[in-house]
C-alpha positions as CSV (number, residue, x, y, z in Angstrom):
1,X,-85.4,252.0,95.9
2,X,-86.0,253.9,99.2
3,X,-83.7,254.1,102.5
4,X,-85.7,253.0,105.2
5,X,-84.7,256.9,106.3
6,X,-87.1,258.0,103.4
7,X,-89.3,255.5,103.7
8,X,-89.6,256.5,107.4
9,X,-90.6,259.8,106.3
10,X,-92.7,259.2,103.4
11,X,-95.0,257.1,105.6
12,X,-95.5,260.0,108.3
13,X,-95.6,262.7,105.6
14,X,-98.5,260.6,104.4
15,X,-100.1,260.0,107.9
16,X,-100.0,263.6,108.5
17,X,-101.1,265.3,106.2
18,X,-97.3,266.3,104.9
19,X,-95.9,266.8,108.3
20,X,-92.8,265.1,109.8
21,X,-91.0,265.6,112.3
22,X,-87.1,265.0,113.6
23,X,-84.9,266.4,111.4
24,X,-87.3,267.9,108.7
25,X,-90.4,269.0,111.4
26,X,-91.6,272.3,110.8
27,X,-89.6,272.5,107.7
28,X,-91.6,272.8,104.1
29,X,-91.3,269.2,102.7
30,X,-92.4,267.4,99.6
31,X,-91.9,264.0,98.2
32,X,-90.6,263.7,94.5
33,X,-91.4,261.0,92.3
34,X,-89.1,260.8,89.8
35,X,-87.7,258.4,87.0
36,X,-84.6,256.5,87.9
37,X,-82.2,257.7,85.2
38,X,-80.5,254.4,83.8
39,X,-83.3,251.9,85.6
40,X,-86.6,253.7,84.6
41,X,-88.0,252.6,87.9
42,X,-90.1,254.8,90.1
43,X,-88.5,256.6,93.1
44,X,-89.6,259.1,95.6
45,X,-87.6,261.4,97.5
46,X,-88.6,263.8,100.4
47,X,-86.5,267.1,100.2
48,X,-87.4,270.5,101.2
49,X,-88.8,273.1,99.0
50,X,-88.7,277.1,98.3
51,X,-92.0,278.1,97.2
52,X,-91.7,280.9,94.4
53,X,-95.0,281.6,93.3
54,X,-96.0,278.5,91.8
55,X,-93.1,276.9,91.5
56,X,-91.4,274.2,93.9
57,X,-87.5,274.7,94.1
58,X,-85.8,272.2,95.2
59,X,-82.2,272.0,96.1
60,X,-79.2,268.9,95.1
61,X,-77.6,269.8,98.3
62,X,-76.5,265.7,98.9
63,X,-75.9,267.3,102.8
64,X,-72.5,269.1,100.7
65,X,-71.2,265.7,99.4
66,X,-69.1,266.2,96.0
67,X,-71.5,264.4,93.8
68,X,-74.8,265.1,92.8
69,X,-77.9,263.0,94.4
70,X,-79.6,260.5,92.1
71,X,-82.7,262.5,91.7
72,X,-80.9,265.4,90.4
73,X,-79.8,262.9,87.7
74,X,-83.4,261.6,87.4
75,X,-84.3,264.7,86.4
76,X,-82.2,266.0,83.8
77,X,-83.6,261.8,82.0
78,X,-86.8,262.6,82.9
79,X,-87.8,266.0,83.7
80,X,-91.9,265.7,83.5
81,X,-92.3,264.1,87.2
82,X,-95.1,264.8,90.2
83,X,-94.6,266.1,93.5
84,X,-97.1,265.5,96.4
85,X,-97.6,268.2,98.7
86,X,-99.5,268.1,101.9
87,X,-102.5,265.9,100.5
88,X,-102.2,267.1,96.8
89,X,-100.5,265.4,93.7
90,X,-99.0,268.0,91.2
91,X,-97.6,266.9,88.0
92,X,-94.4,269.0,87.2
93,X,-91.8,269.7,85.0
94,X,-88.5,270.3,86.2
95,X,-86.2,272.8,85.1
96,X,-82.3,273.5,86.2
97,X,-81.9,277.2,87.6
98,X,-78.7,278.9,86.8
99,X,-76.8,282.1,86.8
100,X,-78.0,285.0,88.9
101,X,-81.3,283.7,89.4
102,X,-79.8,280.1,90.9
103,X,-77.5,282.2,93.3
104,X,-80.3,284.6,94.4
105,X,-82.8,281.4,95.5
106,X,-79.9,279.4,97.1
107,X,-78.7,282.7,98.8
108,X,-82.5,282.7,100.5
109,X,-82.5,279.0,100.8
110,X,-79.4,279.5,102.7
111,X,-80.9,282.6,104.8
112,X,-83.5,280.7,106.1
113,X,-82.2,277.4,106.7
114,X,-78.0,277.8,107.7
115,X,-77.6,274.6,106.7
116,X,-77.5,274.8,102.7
117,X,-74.6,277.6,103.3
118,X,-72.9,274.8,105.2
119,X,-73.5,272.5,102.5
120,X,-72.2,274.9,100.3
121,X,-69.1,275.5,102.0
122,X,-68.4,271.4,102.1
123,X,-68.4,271.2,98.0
124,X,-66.3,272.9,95.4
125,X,-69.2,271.5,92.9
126,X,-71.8,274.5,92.4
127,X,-75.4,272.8,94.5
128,X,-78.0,273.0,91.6
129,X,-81.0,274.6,92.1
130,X,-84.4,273.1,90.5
131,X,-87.9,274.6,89.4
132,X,-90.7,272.2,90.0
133,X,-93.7,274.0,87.7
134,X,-96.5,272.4,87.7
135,X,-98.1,271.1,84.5
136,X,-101.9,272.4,83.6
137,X,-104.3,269.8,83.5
138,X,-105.1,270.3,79.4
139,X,-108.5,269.1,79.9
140,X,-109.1,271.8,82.6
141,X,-106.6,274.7,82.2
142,X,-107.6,276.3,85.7
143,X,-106.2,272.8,87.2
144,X,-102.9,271.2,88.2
145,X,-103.1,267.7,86.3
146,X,-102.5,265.1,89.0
């Protein structure tokens, strides 16, 4: 299940190429497809992304609300998932930063868009930080399996 919000954006990150505008324009954006957690349906999410190297990290910011956003949750059921990117499909697997290394990449995340250190500053809960790592195609090990 979608939001007409995300479903909004889904369709002109599609149309374009993986450009929106409004809120997200000019920021980097992907859409997650994911596993509903308890339902095992499909869902897709757009949410910005911090590229580090080849890895997509995503961030459960909920906008600073005190519970975690479904995907998160989809996730830690179901953490093989695809991402699309611009016009490419990337299978993924996710994986839960933590530590130093979770504080350093939300620090950044923070640095270059204020508004995750205002969503920080909303919460007592720590905002989880997620590595998207693409899965090699084992039929061509020089591809991203899509």
């Amino acid at each position: 299940m979608t939001t007409d919000h995300n479903s909004r954006v889904i369709e002109e990150f599609r149309a374009n190429n993986g450009k929106v505008g409004g809120y997200f324009e000019g920021a980097p954006l992907l859409l997650l497809h994911s596993t509903g957690a308890r339902s095992g349906e499909p869902r897709i999410t757009p949410m910005m992304y911090l590229l580090d190297g080849e890895r997509y990290l995503v961030f459960a910011s909920k906008a600073g609300s005190d519970s975690n956003p479904a995907w998160y949750h989809n996730l830690l059921a179901h953490p093989e998932a695809r991402i699309e990117v611009g016009d490419d499909t990337i299978a993924v697997q996710a994986v839960e930063l933590r530590g130093d290394e979770r504080d350093a990449y939300y620090a950044e995340q923070a640095r270059r868009y204020p508004g995750f250190a205002g969503y920080q500053q909303k919460t007592d809960r720590i905002i989880p930080v997620i590595a998207l790592t693409p899965l090699a195609d084992p039929d061509n090990p020089k591809e991203t399996a899509l």
